[in-house]
N, C-alpha and C positions, 0 to 999 in steps of 0.2 A: 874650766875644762871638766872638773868634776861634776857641774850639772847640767853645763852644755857642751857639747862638742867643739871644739877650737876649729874655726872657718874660716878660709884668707879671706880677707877686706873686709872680718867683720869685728867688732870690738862689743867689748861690754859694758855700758853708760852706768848702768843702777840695777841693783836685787832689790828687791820688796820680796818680805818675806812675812804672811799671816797666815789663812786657811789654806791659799794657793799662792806658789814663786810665781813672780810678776819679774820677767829679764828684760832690759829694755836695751836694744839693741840700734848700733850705728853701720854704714856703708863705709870704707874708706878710700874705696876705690876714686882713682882723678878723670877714668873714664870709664864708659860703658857700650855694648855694641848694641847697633840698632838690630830688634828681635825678626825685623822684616828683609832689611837689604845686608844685616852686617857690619854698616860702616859702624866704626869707634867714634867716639862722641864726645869730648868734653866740657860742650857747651850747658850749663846747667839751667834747667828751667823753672822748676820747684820743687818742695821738697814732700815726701808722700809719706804717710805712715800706714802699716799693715798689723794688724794683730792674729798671729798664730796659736795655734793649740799643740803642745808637744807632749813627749812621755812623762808620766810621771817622776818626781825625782823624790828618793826617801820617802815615800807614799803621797807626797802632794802633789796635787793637779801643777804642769809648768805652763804657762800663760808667755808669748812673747811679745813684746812689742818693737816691730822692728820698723827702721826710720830709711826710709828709701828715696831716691832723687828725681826728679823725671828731667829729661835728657831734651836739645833740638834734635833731630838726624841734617845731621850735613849735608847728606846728598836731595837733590831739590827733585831728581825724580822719583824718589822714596814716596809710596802713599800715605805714611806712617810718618805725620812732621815730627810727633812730639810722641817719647816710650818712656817707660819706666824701667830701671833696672832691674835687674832680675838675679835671683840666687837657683839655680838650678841645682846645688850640690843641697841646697834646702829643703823646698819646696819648690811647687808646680807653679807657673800662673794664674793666678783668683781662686790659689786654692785658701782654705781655711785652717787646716790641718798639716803638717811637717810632713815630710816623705817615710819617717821611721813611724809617727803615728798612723797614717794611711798603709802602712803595711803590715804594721799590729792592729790594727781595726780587720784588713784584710784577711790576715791571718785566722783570726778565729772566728771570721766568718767561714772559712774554708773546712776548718777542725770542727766548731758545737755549732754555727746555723747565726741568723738573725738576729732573732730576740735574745735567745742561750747567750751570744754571742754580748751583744748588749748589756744584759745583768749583772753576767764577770767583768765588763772592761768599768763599768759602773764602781763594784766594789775593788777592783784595781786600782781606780782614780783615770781612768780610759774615758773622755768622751765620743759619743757616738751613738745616735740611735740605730735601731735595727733598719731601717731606711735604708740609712749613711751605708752600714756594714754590706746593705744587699748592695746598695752601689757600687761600691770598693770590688767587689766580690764580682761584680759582669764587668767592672774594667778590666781585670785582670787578664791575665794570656797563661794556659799552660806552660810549662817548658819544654824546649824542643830536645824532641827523643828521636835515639837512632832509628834507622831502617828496623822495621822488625823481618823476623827469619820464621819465626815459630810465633804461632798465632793459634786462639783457641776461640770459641765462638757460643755462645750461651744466649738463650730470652730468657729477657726476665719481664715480670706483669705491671705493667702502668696502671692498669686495671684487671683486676682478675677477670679471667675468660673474657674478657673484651677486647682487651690493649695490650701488646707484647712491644719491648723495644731488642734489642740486639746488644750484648756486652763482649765485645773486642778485647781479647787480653796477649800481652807475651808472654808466654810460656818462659822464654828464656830467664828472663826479667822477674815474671810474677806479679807484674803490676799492668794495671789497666791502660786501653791506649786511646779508645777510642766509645765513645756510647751512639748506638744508631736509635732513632725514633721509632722503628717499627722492626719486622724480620720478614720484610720481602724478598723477593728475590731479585728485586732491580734495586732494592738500598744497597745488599748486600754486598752484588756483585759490583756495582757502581764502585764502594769504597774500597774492592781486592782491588780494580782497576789501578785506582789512585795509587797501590804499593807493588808495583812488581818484583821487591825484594823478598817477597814469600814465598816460602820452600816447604814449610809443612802447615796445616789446618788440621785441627781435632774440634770435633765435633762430635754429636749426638748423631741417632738414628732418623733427624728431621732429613724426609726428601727435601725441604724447601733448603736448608743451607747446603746440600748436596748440590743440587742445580746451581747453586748462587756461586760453589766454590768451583764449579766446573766449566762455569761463563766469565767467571773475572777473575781467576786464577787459575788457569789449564794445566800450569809446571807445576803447581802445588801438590801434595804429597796427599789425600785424604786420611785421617786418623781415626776409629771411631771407638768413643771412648770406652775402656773396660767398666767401668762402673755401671755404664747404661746395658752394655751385654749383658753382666751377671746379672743386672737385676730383670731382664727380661725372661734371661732362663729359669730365674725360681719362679716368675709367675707360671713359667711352662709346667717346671716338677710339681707346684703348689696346686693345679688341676690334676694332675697324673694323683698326689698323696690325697686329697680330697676326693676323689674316687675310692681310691682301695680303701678308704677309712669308712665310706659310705657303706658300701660294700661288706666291711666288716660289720657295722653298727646292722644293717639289714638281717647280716646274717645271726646275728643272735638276737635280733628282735623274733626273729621266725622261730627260732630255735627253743626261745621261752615260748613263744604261743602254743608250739607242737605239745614240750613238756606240760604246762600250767598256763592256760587261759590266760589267768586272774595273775601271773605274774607281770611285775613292771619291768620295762627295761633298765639295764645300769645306767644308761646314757638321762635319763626322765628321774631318777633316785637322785645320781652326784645331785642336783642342783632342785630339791621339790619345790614345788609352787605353793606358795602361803597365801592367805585370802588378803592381804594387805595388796600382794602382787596381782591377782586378779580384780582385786578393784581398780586396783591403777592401770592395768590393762582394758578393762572397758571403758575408764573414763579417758584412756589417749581415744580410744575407737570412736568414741562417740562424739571429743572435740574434731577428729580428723573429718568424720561423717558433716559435721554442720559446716568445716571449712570448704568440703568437695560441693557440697550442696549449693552453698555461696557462689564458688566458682564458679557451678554448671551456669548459676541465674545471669551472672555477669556476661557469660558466654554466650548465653541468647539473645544478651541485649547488644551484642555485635561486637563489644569489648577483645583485644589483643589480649595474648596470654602476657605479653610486658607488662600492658595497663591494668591487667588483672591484679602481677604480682605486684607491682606498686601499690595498688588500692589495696590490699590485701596483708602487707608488710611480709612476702616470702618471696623466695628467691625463683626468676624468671625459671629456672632449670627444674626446678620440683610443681611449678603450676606446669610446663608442657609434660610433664612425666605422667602428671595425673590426669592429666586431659587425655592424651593417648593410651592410659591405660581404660577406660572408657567405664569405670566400675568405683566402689569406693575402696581405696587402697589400706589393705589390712596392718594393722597395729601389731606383732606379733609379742611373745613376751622376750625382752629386753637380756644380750647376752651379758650374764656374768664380769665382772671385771676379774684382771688379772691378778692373783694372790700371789705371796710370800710362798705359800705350802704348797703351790702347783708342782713346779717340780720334783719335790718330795712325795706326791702322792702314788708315785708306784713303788715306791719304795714301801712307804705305810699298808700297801697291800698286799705288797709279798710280807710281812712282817707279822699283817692281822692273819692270811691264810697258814702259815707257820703255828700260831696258834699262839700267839703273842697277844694279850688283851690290856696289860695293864699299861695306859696312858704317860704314868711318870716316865718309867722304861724307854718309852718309844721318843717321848720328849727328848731325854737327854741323848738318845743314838743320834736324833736328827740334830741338835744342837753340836756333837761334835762334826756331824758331814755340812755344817755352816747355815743350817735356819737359822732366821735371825725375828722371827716374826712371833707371834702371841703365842701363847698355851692353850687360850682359847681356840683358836684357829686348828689346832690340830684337834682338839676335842670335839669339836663340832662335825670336822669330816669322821673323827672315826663314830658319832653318832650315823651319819648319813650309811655308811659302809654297814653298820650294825642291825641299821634298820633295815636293812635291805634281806639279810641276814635271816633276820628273825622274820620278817613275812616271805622268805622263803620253807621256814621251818614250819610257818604256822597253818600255809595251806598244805604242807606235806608233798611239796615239788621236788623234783629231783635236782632240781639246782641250786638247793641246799650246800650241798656237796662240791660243787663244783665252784674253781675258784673263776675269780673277777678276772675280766682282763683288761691288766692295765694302759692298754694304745685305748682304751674307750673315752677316757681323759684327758686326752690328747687332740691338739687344734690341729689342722692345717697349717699355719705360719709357723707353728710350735715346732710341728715335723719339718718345713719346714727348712728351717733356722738350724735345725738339725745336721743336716745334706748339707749347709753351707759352712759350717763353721769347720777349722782344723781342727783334727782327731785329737793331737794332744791336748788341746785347749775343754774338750769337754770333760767334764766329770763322770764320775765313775757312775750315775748314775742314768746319766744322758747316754753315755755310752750303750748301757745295758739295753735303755728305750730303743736306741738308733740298731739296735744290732737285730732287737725284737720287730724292729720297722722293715728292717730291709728281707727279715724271715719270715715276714706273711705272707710278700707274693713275690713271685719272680721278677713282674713287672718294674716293682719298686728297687730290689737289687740291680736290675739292667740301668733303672734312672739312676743309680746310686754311682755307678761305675761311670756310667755320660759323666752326672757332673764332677766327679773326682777327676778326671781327664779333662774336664773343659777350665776350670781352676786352676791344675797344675797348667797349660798355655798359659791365662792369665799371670799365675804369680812370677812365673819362671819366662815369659813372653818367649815360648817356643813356639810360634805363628807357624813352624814349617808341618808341624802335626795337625795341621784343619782340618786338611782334607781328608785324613785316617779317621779324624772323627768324625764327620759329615760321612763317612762312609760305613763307620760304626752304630749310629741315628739309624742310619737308612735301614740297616738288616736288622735292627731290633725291633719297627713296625709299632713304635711306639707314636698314638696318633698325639698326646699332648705335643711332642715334640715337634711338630710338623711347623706350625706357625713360626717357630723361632728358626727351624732351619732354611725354611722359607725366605724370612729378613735377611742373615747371612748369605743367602747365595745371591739375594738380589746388592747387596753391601759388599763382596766376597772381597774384595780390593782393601776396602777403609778398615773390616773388620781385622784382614791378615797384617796390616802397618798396625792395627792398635795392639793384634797381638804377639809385636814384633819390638816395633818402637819403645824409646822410655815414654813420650809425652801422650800424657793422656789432660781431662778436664778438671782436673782435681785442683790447682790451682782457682780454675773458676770459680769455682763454687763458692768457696770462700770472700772472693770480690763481689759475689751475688751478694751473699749477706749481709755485707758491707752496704753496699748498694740497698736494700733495702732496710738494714737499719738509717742510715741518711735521707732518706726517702720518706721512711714515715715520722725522722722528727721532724721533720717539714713541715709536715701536714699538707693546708692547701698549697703551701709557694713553693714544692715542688714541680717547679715543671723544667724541660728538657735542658734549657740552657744553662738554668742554675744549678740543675743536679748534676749535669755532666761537669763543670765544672767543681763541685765537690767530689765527685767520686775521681777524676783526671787527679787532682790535687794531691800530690805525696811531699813530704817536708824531705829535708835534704839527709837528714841520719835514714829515713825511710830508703831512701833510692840509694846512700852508702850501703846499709845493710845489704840491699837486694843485688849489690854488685859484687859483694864480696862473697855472696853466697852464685853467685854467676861463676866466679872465679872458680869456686870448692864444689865442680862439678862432680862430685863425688854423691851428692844430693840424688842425684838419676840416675842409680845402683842398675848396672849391666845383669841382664841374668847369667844363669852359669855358663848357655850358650853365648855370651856376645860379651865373656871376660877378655880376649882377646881382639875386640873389637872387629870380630868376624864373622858374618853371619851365614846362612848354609845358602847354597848356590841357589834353591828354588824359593827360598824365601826374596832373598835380593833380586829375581828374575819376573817375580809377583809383583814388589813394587815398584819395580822400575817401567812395567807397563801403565801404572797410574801415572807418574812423571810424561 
């Protein structure tokens, strides 16, 4: 019983014990049932032997050999004269392996994949080729799960921009239910069909799952989720900030030409070009020129922009870009990467204009507001800042005098990241940036207030103030804005439940990556049937966990409207025309 399981009618003859236990195993049964008709049988006909492979026992391979009878069948209109008996509490019929090894083979084919899978059952004492394990693994059957209620809906790429499949999840759950091969609108709706126990769907801003949930789920709630709104809106304010910044950089490029000719811009100073950079700048130019050239030749020999970018080893979407741009596409010089001192350098400017020069100094103020970065690095900008300085001194320019202005240093995503983040969360000297951002134009203060208003919906899911804000948009005559409020009114339903409801896609996301970590250790023997059954697959403390967290609904924090689990009359009168 210690190395084998203790099994009615079966006994133990002999152990052999070397590299691997060798158990030689007897039947004691006086009859047996025929596997076809059922009849009991105790006629005997001869005797059979089977050799099994089992789990390891104290790290050695267990080998069994077990001694089985073969049976008449009594009944004469049985097709089956003569069977073998069978241990079903064992093993299968003509299998080779135990039923506990065939489901630790199984197993981790489910967890690490084929070969992975293979390697460790190997150093285990596990036999099993990767073969075997991918067998095990398409025999297999999910477990059957409840009706889902709350469903969320995501593609993910079988192929980038070629191949999308569809990821099914429950929200309630958190766990994956279903994988579609594509994200049509007849797969989609086809599989709502198949559950009409759904009551709510989140999704993204795709018309195509919009259509799919409104053909094969009608009663369904549409949700649409807050992460893809906010992120649509800072694309909106990130055109609106890169204007005014534009705007601003123009206006003092003009402003140096009026005073001084021959002065540079701050914006061409932060970052000057070194003849290292301009040689690597003509040599992109000139490989990009001989790759267009090539191109054009291909193209007159009748060639597809596919079979272009094939021959060519670039990707189909940059040969059509370059072909319709009808010219040889400019190499410009290469922006900057992000530093350590960026956010400090409005700081080091109000510091240098004060009249602060010596470097140790400035080191240790920005070391206590948490640089973390080189010495060098700040000595270097304050050269760039110095030189700027002194050829404005040396042509005798009135901008000598005048100080830098720090938004000149500043991105678009920088700004911003700005507008998106909570006030308490920035630092003191984000702060100062954001306060100096919203004081250059009115324009950007009115974006500044949208999105603080559109935020607080999201975090606080006050859905019943949309329509104050959509009517706020509207008299500010703010034209970035337009595209976004645009989507919401054509959405106005799914966006008021998202910004209403707890369930959003957030759950998904993270089965995404899951899903595409599984996916690429695959490599090529990822395809639909066997990745869906790995990603389906959750082990049993997996689905304990997610139920006990099912239970501690506390997880899907009410906002302060809906602590009473009550929500305002026209908010529940919105979505109950979706239903």
């Amino acid at each position: 019983m210690i190395i084998f399981p203790d099994l009615p009618h079966v006994e133990v003859e002999g152990v052999e014990i070397a590299e691997e236990i060798t158990l030689t195993l007897r039947t004691t049964s006086p009859t047996a049932p025929c596997p076809s008709c059922g009849t009991v049988s105790s006629r005997i006909q001869s005797l059979y032997s089977r050799a099994l492979r089992d789990l390891p026992s104290v790290g050695r391979p267990l080998r069994l050999i077990l001694h089985v009878r073969r049976f008449f069948c009594k009944k004469n209109t049985c097709a089956q004269k003569i069977f073998v008996e069978r241990l079903p509490e064992l093993c299968h019929p003509h299998a080779q392996r135990t039923k506990r090894l065939q489901k630790a083979l199984c197993e981790l084919g489910l967890k690490i994949g084929g070969q992975a899978g293979a390697d460790v059952g190997s150093e285990l004492g596990i036999s099993g080729s990767r073969d075997t394990i991918l067998r095990l693994v398409r025999q297999s059957h999910p477990s059957a799960q409840s009706a889902p209620h709350v469903i969320g809906l995501d593609d993910w790429a079988r192929r980038r921009r070629l191949r999308y499949g569809t990821l099914i999840c429950d929200l309630e759950l958190g766990l994956p239910i279903d994988l579609l091969p594509d994200r049509s609108v007849k797969t989609v709706s086809t599989w709502l069909l198949k559950h009409p126990s759904i009551k709510v769907v989140s999704r993204d801003g795709s018309s195509e799952y919009a259509s799919a949930i409104q053909k094969g789920a009608p009663q369904a709630v549409q949700v649409s989720d807050r992460w893809h709104l906010v992120k649509n809106l800072a694309a909106c304010v990130s055109v609106q900030l890169t204007q005014s910044l534009t705007q601003l950089r123009r206006a003092e490029q003009t402003e140096a030409k009026t005073l001084d000719g021959q002065q540079p811009s701050p914006e061409r100073q932060s970052h000057p070009r070194t003849r290292a950079e301009k040689r690597a700048q003509h040599a992109r130019q000139a490989e990009r020129t001989t790759r267009y050239e090539q191109m054009m030749a291909l193209q007159q020999q009748g060639m597809k922009s596919i079979e272009i970018a094939a021959h060519m080893g670039m990707a189909p979407r940059t040969v059509r870009e370059w072909l319709d741009r009808g010219d040889i596409p400019y190499s410009g010089s290469r922006k900057p990467r992000t530093r350590l001192i960026d956010p400090y350098k409005t700081y080091l400017l109000e510091r240098w204009q004060q009249g602060c020069r010596q470097g140790v100094q400035l080191e240790r103020e920005l070391r206590a507001k948490g640089y973390k970065g080189s010495p060098r690095a700040i000595y270097r900008y304050l050269e760039t800042v110095d030189a700027l300085s002194f050829s404005a001194r040396k042509s005798g320019s009135q901008l000598a005098t005048k100080p830098l202005n720090p938004l000149l240093t500043l991105s678009a995503p920088q700004a911003t990241w700005l507008f998106f983040r909570k006030h308490e969360d920035l630092k003191e000297e984000e702060r100062e940036t954001l306060q100096q951002l919203r004081q250059m134009s009115p324009h950007l203060e009115t974006a500044y207030q949208l999105v603080e208003m559109f935020l607080h919906m999201v975090r606080e899911r006050t859905g019943e103030q949309l329509d104050a804000w959509l009517a706020a948009v509207k008299a500010s005559h703010l034209e970035a804005f337009e595209s976004f409020v645009t989507g919401v009114q054509q959405d106005k339903d799914a966006v008021l439940a998202g910004l209403t409801l707890p369930w959003s896609n957030g759950p998904l996301e993270g089965n995404v990556n899951r899903l595409k970590l599984i996916k690429r250790s695959m490599y090529g023997r990822a395809e639909i049937d066997l990745l869906k059954l790995r990603v389906l697959h959750h082990s049993k403390k997996s689905q304990e966990r997610k139920r006990k967290q099912k239970q501690q609904v506390a997880h899907l924090k009410k906002p302060k409207s809906m602590k009473n689990g009550v929500i305002s009359q026209h908010t529940t009168t919105a979505i109950s025309k979706v239903a």
